[in-house]
N, C-alpha and C positions, 0 to 999 in steps of 0.2 A: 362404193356401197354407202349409201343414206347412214348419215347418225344415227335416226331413231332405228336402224332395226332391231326386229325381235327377231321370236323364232317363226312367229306369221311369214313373214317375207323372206323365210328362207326354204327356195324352191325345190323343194326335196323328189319331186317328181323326175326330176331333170337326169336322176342317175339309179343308176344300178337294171337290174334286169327287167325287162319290159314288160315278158308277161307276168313275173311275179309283181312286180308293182300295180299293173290293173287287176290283178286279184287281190291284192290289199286293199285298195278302192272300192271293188266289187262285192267282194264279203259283206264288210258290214251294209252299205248302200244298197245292197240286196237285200239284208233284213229289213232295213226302215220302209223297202218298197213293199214288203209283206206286212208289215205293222198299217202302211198308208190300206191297202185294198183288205187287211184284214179289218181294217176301221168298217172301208164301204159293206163287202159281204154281214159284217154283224147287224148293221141299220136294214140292209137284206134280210137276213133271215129270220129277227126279231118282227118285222115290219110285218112280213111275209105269213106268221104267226094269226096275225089280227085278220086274214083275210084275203081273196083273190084282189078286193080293190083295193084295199090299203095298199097291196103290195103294188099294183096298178101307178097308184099316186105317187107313189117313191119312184118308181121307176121315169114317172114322166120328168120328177125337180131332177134325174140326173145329167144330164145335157145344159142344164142350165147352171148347175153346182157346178158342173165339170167345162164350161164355158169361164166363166170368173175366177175359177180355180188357172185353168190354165194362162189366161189372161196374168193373173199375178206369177203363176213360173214365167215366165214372159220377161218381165220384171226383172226378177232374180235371176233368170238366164244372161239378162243384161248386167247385172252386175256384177255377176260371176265371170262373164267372161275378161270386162274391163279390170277388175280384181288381180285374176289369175296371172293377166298381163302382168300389172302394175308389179305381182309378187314375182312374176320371171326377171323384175328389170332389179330387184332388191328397195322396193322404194315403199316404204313405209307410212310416212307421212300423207303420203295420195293413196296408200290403202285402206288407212284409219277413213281419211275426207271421201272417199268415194261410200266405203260403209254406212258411215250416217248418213248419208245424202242420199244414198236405195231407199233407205228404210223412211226417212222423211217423204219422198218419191210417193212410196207405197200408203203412207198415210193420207197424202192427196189423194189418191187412187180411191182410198175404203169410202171419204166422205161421197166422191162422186157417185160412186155406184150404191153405195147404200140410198141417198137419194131416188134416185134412178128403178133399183129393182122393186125397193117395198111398193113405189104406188104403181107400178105395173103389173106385178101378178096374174091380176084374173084378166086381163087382156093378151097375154104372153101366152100363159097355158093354156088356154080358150084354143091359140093358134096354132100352137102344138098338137090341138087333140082331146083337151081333157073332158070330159064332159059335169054334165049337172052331179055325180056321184064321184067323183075323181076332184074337182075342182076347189072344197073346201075344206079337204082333207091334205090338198097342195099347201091352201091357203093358212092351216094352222102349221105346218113346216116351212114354208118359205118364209114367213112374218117373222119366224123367232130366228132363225139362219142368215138374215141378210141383219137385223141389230147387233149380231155374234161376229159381222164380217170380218171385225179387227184383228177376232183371233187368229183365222184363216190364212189373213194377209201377212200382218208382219212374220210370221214362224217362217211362212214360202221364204221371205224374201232371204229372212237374217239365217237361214237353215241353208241357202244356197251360196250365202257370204264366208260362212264357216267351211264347205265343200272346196270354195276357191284357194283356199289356202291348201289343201292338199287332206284334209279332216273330215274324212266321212264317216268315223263310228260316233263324232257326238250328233250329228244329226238323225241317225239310225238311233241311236237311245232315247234320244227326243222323241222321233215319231212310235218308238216303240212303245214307253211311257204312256202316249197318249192316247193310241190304240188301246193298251190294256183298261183304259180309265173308260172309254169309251166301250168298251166291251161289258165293264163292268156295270157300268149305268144303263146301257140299254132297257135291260131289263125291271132293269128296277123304277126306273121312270115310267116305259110303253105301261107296264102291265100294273105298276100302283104295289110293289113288293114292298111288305116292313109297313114304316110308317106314312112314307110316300102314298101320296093319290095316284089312280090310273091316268096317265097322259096321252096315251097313246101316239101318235105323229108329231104331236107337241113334247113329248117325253125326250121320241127320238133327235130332236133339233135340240132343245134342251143339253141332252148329253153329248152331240156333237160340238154343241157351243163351249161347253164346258171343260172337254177335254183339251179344245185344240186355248182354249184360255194358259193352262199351265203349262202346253206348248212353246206357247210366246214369251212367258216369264223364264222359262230355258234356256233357250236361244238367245234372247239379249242377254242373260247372265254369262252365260260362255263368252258371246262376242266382245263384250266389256272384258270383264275379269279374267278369263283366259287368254282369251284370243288378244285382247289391247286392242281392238279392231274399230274401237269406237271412241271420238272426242266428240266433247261435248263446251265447244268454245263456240263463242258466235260465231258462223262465218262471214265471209263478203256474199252478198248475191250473186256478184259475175261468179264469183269460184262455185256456186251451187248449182248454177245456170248452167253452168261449163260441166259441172259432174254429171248433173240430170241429160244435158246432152248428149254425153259419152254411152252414161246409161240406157239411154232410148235411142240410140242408134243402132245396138244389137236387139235394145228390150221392146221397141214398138212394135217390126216385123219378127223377132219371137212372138210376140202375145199373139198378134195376128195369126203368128203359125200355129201354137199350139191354141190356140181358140175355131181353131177352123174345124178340126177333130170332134169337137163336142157341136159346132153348129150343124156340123153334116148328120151327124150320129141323132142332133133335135128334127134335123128332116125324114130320115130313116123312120121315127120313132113314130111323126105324124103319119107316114106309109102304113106301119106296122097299127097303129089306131085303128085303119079301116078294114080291119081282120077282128076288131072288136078287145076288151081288155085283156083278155088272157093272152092275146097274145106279144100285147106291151110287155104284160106282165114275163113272160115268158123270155121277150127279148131282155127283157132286162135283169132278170136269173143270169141268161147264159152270158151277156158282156162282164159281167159280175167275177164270173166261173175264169172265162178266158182273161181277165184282168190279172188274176189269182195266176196263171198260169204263165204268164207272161213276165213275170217278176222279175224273173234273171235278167232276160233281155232290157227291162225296165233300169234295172241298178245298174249294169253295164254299159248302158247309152249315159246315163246320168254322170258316172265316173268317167267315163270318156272325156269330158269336157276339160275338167281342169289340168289331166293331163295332156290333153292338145293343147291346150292356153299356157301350162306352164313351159311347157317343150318348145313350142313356136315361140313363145314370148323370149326364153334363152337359145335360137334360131337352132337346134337340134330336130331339124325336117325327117333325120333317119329316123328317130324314134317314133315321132309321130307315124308317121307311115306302118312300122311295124307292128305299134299299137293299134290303127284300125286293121289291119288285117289279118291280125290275132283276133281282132272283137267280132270282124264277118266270120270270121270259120266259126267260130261260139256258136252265134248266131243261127246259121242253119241247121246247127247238129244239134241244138238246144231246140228249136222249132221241130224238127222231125220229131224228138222223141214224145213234145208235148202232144204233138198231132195222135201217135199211137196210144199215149194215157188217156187222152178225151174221145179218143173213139171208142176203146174199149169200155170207159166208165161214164160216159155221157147221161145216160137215164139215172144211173145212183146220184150221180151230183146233182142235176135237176130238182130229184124229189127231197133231196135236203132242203129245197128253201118251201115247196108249195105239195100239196097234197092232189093240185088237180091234175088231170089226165093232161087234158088238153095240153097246160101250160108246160108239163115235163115234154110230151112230144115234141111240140116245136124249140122250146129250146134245145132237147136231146140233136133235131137235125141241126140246129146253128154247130154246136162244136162237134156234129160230123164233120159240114162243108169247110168252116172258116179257116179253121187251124191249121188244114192243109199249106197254107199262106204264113205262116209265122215267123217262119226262118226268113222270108223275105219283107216281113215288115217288121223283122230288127235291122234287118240292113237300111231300114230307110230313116231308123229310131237313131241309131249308129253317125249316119252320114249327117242327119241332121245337127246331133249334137256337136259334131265335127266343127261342121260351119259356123254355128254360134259363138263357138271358144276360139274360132279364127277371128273372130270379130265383124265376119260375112254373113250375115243372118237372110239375105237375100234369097239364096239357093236354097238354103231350110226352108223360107214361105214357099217358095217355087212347087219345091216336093212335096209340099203336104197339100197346095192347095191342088194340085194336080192329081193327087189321089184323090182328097176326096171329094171335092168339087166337079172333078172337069171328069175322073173318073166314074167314084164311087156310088154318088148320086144321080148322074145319067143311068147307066148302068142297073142302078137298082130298082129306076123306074119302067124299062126296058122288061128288067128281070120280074118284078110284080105282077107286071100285066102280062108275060108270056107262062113262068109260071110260079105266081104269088109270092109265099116265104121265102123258100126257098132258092128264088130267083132273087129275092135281094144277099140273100146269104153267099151265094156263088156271084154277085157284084163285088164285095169286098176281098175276095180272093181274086179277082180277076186283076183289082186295082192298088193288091199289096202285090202280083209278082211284076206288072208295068213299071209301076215307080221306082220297084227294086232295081230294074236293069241297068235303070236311068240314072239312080242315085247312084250305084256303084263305079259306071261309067265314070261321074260329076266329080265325086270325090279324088279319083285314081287321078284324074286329070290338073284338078287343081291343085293334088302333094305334088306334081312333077313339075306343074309353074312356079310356086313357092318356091321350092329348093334350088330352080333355079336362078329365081331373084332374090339369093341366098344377102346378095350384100344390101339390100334394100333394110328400112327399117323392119325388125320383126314387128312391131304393132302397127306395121303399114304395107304388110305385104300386096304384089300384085297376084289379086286372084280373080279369075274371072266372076 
């Protein structure tokens, strides 16, 4: 055991009952996923408020928020799973250096892309779809959200570093904090409440900026002072170079994977344009809705991780095994019953964000068709997570880019033109139960070669 250890690096995952321990994980990391989409739907429904096109214009910066967003879980996916290791082997010292060296990582990350998104804008969204009435009402939300990016980034990354060690309720109180603050400013900003001016789109970036700000003063507070997760010694270059490496060996094909989700979802949304705004608008209610819906399966794939990381990491391949296969059964019996709440309450949730006809119909059809599929695109939420905390981030790009690239987006174009919305909406069901079959296959396969390259290093296993 390392001198320096704490209580960080001690792998608590490793023992006691399976399922109860991914319910401890799950619990609270299920709130902070309702605090994160409870964040999105309030920018929704405040948004929503001002108008069919404001709500239009939100809906279009989401593919693009949720591309950079995911981009940076990416990141943190990567250090969480190099982390998680480092905490199965008891090794402290290289959990502290890899900590700082994310978060250093992720602050290269915000310069580059802050650069990058602010003077592209009105060329991006142009491409997307937006038009002359949608376009600068983008442009007064994206200009204040991409100078805010820092907030965004560092919280992902040091909120996923916290997670590695086995600590998912301070991250859940974090995002839950931040949701509240965000909840509460919405309005006060969009609409000019009190002594505030009306800001409207500017309001809402505003208090998105703002929240995820005391987000980040959070989360490094814990990782420091709690956690001891973080030194602050000069290091050598090679030893940063060497950690960045580690790090972007899980976290380049994460970002790629989970950025693939949101590029697809920015092609869908240009499809969904040539039906005209409401039914952006519409589309972008109902991802909203099904996002909300999804939450379980959300915190459950997220908690997966460190327990596969710390399990594999101290070579306990039974556990791991029984851990996903507790989390698929979740999975489908959590997906079924959401599919019967959104079919029955589809139109009432709808007109919660918009007043228009239009816009409640067609999203009311999205969470007919789509949900049907949910239980099979946790199994592919599941599998993926799987992979990353193996330290095999490979198979995760695989599967997601195969849904939605190779499937989802063929498929929707197919389905447009044979029969419109509704054919893109019966595309994403067709390409959450593909991928499922495949993912489940993928995973089953690779716990059985692990285990039995039991004497191989655990942070070097052979997996396909």
């Amino acid at each position: 055991m390392d001198s320096g250890e704490s209580i960080t690096t001690r792998a608590r995952l490793t023992e006691g009952h399976v399922g109860l321990t991914l319910l401890g994980l799950a619990i609270p990391m299920t709130w902070g996923m309702f605090s994160i989409i409870a964040f999105n739907l309030a920018d929704t429904y405040f948004v929503g408020k001002l108008g069919p096109i404001p709500l239009a214009a939100i809906s279009f910066t989401f593919p693009v928020v949720m591309t950079i967003g995911s981009i940076t879980i990416g990141l943190g996916v990567g250090a969480a799973s190099v982390l998680a290791r480092a905490i199965g082997h008891r090794d402290h010292r290289r959990v502290q250096s890899l900590t700082t060296d994310s978060l250093t990582l992720a602050l290269l990350f915000v310069g580059v892309f802050v650069l990058i998104g602010y003077f592209t804008i009105d060329p991006l969204f142009s491409a997307l779809g937006a038009d002359a009435q949608t376009l600068p009402l983008i442009r007064d939300y994206m200009q204040i959200w991409y100078l805010g990016m820092m907030f965004l980034v560092i919280p992902m990354v040091g909120n996923n570093a916290i997670r590695a060690s086995g600590d998912t309720l301070n991250p859940s109180l974090i995002m839950t904090v931040s949701a509240v603050i965000n909840i509460v400013l919405d309005p006060v900003l969009i609409f000019g409440l009190g002594p505030f001016r009306r800001m409207e789109m500017k309001g809402a970036a505003l208090a998105t900026v703002f929240a995820r700000a005391v987000s980040m003063v959070a989360s490094l507070a814990i990782l420091h002072y709690r956690k001891k997760m973080l030194v602050f010694k000069r290091p050598k270059v090679s030893h940063v170079l060497d950690s960045w490496k580690q790090i972007l060996h899980v976290g380049l094909p994460a970002a790629g994977t989970y950025a693939i989700g949101p590029v697809a979802v920015g092609i869908v949304t240009a499809m969904m344009a040539t039906f005209g705004p409401e039914a952006v608008a519409a589309f972008g209610v109902a991802t909203r809705i099904e996002s909300f819906s999804l939450i379980a399966m959300f915190g459950l794939s997220t908690s997966v991780a460190p327990f596969v990381g710390q399990n594999f990491g101290a070579g306990k391949h039974d556990r791991v095994r029984k851990g996903l296969s507790r989390a698929f059964v979740f999975s489908m019996v959590w997906g079924l019953f959401m599919a019967g709440v959104l079919a029955l309450f589809a139109k009432p949730l709808s007109g919660l964000f918009t007043e228009s006809e239009n816009v409640i119909s067609i999203a009311s059809m999205y969470l007919l068709i789509v949900p049907v599929s949910f239980g099979a695109l946790g199994i592919v939420l599941i599998a993926s997570s799987a992979f990353n905390a193996l330290g095999r981030p490979m198979p995760s790009a695989v599967l997601t880019l195969t849904r939605m690239m190779f499937l989802y987006v063929p498929l929707a174009f197919v389905g447009k033109y044979l029969f419109g919305a509704n054919g893109i909406f019966a595309a994403a069901c067709m390409a959450n139960f593909a991928t499922a079959l495949w993912g489940l296959a993928w995973i089953r396969k690779t716990c059985k070669l692990s285990q039995a390259a039991g004497g191989k290093t655990a942070t070097q296993p052979e997996l396909p």
